[in-house]
N, C-alpha and C positions, 0 to 999 in steps of 0.2 A: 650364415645363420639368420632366422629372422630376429624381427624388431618389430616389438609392439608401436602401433600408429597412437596418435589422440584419443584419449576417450569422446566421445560420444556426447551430444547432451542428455542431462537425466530427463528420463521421462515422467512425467504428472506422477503425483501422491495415488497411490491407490485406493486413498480413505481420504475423507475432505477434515475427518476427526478421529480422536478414539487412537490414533495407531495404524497406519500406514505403510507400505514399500513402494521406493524409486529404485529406477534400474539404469545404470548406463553402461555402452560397450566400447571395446576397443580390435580394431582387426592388427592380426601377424604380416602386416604387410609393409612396415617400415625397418627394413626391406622382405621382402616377402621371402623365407627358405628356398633357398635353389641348390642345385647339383649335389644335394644328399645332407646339404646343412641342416640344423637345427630346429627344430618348431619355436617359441614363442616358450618362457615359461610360463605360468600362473594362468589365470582364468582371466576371458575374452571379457566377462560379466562382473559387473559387482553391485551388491544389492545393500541398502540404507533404508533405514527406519527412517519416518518422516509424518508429520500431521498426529504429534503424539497428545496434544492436548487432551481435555476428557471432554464427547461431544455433551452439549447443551440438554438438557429435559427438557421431554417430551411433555405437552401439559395435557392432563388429564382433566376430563370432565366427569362432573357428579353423574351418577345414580342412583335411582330409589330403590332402597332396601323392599322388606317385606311387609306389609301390615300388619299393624299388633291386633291381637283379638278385642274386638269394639267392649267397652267398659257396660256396667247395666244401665240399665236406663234410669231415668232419675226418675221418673212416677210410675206408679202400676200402672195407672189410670188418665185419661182426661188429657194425654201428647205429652210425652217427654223426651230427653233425648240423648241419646249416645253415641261415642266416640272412640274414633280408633287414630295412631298415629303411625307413623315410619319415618326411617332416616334414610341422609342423604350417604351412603357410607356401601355402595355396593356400583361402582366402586364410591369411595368420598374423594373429591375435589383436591388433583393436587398440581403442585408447575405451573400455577395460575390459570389452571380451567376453571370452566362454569361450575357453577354451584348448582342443586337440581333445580327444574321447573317446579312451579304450583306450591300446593298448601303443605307441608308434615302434616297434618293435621283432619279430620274429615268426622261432620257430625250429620247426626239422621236421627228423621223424627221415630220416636218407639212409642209402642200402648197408646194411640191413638182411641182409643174406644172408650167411652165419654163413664164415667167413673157414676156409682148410684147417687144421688142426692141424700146429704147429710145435712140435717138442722143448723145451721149457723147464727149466733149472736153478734151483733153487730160490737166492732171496735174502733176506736179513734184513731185516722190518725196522726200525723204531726201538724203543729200548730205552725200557720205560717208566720213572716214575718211582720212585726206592728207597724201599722200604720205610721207615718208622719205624724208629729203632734198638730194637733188641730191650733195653738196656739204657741209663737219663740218668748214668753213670759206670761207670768200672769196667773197660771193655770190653765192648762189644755188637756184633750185625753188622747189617748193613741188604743187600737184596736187591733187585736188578729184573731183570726179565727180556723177550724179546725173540722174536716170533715169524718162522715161515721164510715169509714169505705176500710179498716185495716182489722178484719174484713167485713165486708156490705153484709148488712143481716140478711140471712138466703132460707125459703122455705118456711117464712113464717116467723122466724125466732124475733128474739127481743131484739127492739133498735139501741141504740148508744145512750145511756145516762149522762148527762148533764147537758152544757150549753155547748152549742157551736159558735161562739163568739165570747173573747172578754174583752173586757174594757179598763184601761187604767190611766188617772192623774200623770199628768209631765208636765215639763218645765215651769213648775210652780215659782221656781224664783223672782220676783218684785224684777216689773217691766223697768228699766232703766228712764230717768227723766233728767233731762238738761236744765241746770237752775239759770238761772233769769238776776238781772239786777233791779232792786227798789229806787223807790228816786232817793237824790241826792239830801245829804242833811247840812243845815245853813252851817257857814263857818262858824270855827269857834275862836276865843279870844285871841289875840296876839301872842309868840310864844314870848316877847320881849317885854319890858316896862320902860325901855328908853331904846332913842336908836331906828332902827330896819328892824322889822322881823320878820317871823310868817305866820298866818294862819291857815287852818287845814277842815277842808269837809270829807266826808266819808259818803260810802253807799255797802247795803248787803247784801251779797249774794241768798236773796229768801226770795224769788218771788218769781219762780218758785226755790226752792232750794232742790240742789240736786242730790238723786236718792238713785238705789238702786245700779249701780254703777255710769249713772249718767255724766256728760262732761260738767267741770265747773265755770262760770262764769269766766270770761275772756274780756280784759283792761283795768282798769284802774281803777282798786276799792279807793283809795285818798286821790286828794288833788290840793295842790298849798300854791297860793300867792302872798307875796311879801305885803305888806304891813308897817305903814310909817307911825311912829309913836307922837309925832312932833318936838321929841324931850331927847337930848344931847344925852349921851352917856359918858361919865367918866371912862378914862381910857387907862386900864393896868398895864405897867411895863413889865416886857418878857425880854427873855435873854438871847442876845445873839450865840450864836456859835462859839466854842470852845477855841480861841485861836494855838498854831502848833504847839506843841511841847518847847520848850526852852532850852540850849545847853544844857548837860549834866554840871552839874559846878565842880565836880572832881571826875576825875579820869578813869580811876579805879576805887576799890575798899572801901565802896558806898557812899553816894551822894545823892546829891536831889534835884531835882528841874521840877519848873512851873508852867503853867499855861494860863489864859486871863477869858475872861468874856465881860462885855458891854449890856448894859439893861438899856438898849437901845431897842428891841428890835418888836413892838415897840418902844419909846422911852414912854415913861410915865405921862398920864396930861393930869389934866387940873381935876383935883380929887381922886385919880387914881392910884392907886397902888403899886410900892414899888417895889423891883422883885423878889424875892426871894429864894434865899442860897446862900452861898459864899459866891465871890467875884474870882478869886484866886483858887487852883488845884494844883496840890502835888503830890509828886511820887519819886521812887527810890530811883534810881538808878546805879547804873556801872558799881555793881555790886561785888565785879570779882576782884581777886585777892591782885593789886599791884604789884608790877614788874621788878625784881632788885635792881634798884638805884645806881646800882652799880654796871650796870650795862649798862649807860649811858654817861657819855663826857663831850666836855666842850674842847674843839680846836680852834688856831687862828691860822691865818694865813699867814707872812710875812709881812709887815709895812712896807708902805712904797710909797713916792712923794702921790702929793693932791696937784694934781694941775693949777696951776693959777686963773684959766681958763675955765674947768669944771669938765678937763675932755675926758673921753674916759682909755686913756692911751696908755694907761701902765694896768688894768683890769685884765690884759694877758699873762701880767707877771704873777696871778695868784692862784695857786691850784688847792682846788678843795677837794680833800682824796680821803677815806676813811681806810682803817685797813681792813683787811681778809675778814669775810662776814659781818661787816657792818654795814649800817645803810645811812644816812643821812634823814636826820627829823628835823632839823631849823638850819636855815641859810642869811644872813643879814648882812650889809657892808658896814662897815662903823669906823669913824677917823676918832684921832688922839686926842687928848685934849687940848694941842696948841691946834690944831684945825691943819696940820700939816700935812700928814699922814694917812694912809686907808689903809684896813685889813678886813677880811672876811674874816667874820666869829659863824663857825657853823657845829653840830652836834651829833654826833657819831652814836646809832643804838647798837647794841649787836643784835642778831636774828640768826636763823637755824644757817646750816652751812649753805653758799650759795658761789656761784663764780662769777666774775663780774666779766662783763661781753662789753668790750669796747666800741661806741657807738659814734659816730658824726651825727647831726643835727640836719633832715634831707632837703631844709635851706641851701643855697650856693650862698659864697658869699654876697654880701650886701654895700652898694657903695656908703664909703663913712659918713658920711651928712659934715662934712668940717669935723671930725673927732667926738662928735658930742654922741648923748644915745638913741637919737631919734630913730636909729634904724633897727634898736637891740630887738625892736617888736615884730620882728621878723624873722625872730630866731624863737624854735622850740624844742624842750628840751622831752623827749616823750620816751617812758621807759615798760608804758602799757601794762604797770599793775607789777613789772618788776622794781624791787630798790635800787632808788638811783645812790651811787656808792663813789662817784669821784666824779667834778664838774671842771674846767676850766674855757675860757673864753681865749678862743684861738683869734689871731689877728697877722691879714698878711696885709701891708702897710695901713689901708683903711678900709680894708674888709674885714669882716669879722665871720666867724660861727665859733659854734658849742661844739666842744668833744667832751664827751662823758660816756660814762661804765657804768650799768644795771647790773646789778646785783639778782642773779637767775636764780631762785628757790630751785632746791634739789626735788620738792616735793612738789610735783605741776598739779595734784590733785588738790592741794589745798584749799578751801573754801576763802575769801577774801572780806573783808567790808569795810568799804572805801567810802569817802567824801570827796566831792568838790567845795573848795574855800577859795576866798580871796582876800586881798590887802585892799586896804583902801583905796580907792580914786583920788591924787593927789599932783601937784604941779609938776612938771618935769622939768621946770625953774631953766627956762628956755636950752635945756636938752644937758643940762650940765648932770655931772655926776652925780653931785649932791644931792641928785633928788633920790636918788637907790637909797642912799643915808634913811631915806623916810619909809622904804619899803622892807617888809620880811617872808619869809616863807616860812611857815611854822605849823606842824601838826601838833594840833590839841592833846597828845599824850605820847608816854614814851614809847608804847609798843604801837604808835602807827609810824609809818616811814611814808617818804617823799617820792611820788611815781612821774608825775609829769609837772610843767611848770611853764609859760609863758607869759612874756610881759604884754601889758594889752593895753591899748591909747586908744583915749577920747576926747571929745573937744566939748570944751559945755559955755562956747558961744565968747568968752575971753581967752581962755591959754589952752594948752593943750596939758591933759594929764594922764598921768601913769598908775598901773596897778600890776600886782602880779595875781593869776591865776593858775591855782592848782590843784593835786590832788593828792590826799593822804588814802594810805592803804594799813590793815593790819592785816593777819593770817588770825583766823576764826577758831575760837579753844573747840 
């Protein structure tokens, strides 16, 4: 039986657009029918659409319609003219052909034949534009004028009534003048009777004076030089400066502070006067309602012997610790009355709920100096605006540092207002304890507490002395 072979390749689109036929064949010759076998079934051909796109437009050029019938003429008489038009629409312009050639439009002269003569009176007609003024102040004229041609008197008739020209006033406004200055007039008296003074001459802008928007005079109407009286003048005394405000003298539930000034500035001299005012001013302060008393108490430490030396080698045996929510507002060392004994007297406030963060002092220790305090100024005690709530002086044989607990407000928004104070500058009584005896830490009221605190040495050229430096903080109503 045969067998169709390969098709064939298809041949070319028979349309390049628009819709198209490809053709390709195949012959019965794989294997071709023999000795009575079978022909091939289906068809040798087969035929495909192909190039079905839609082809492109053709572009079309304009042509001109018909003429429209020419319009009348616009005069009987004397050339006039009319007009005919057509379109571009026979065919009209499409697929991006030309548009037509030449005019739509087409005019010609009609009634050429010169029309009889009619009497004509002459008319005006527009006036041109006025001249420039003949003068830019002062008074000037300006002119335009106006011909008889709208229309020319023709055949006789009357020419045009009135002027071919008018004339009118401009910029009447007052010419601008630049005023001028007069000469100068002699000084006049001294403005003092004792002393320095000055006296003063003048001059006027009149000569000319300026009018009419002209500029005015440019320098100096006065001129002044000083003026010696030969006569000493008493001297009145004025006030210096207001010096600071002064402590409030109470803490809370209304007090008062002062401030002072000197009638120095200057003082009085011989026959002058002296000042006048008060010397002293005051005002209320710390007017709000005081803290209940009762949040606040004193603690002590335990006693412990006094060195006989003045070391300070039992100062680790005292722990000043307030409890839960308090913070410490006064710190002092104080001995017994036989002079044997030391305790810390310190003062516990309470304050809103807070937890206390146990701190080291980021001094290393310090070597001891012989036991005495010379090295305590080395240590500080910083709790950065939080209350300091329990202190004790750590010592590993003659090194010392601070461990202490701030007291962390629960309320970190709180607004603050804080002081730096200090103790006085005092002997450190060649390094012995006894000199702390003379020092205190102490915030001026009960609702401020104790944030930072070191002790700070100076030499004022025979001994050496000691102070403490600190800072009190409250929480703002």
């Amino acid at each position: 039986n045969g067998g169709w072979g390969e098709w064939t390749k298809p041949t070319p689109c028979s349309k390049s657009c628009g819709g198209g036929t490809t053709t390709r064949s195949r012959k019965c010759d794989n294997p071709a029918p023999a000795n009575g076998g079978w022909n091939c079934e289906g068809s040798g051909t087969e035929t495909q659409k192909c190039n079905s796109n839609e082809c492109p437009k053709q572009p079309v050029n304009g042509g001109w319609g018909e003429w429209t019938k020419p319009t009348p003429c616009s005069k009987s008489c004397g050339g006039g003219t009319t007009t005919r038009s057509r379109k571009c629409d026979n065919p009209a312009p499409a697929n991006g052909g030309w548009n037509c050639e030449g005019s739509n439009t087409e005019t010609q002269k009609c009634n050429t034949k010169e029309c009889p003569k009619q009497p004509v009176n002459g008319g005006w007609g527009e006036w041109t534009k006025p001249t420039l003024c003949s003068k830019s102040c002062g008074g000037g004229k300006t002119t335009r004028s106006r011909k008889c041609d709208n229309p020319a008197p023709a055949h006789g008739e009357k020419d045009c009534e009135g002027s071919d020209t008018e004339t009118r006033e401009c910029n009447a406004k007052q010419c601008a003048v630049d005023g001028g200055f007069g000469e100068w007039s002699g000084f006049g008296e001294c403005s003092v009777t004792c002393g320095v003074g000055t006296k003063t001459r003048r001059r006027e802008c009149d000569q000319p004076k300026p009018s009419g928007g002209g500029k005015t005079c440019q320098g100096e109407t006065t001129q002044t030089e000083n003026c010696d009286t030969q006569v000493n003048c008493p001297v009145d005394g004025k006030w210096a400066e207001w010096s600071e405000w002064e402590s409030c003298d109470k803490c809370c539930g209304g007090g008062s502070q002062r401030r002072y000034r000197t009638c120095d500035n200057p003082p009085p001299g011989p026959n002058g006067k002296k000042c006048q005012g008060e010397r002293i001013d005051s005002r209320k302060c710390n007017t709000h309602s005081c803290p209940d008393p009762k949040n606040c108490f004193f603690k002590y430490t335990q006693y412990t012997p006094l060195d006989k030396d003045g070391k300070p080698i039992f100062l680790d045996q005292h722990q000043i610790k307030c409890p839960t929510s308090h913070v410490l507002n006064y710190i002092r060392l104080q001995k017994n009355e036989q002079e044997t004994m030391i305790s810390y007297g310190y003062r516990c406030c309470k304050t809103q709920a807070c937890a206390n963060l146990p701190k080291t002092n980021d001094e290393t220790y310090n070597g001891g100096g012989y036991g005495k305090v010379f090295n305590l100024d080395h240590q500080t005690v910083a709790c950065k605006n939080e209350g300091l709530s329990s202190l004790k002086l750590d010592r590993d044989m003659t090194r010392w540092n601070y461990k202490y607990d701030c007291c962390k407000l629960g309320n970190q928004k709180a607004e603050l207002d804080c002081y730096n104070a200090n103790s006085q500058f005092l002997s450190d009584m060649g390094g012995s304890v006894l000199s702390l005896l003379n020092q205190e830490i102490s915030c001026k009221c009960d609702d401020y507490y104790i944030t930072d605190f070191k002790m700070n040495r100076n030499y004022n050229g025979n001994e050496d002395q000691i102070r403490y430096d600190f800072q009190c903080c409250k929480i703002k109503n």
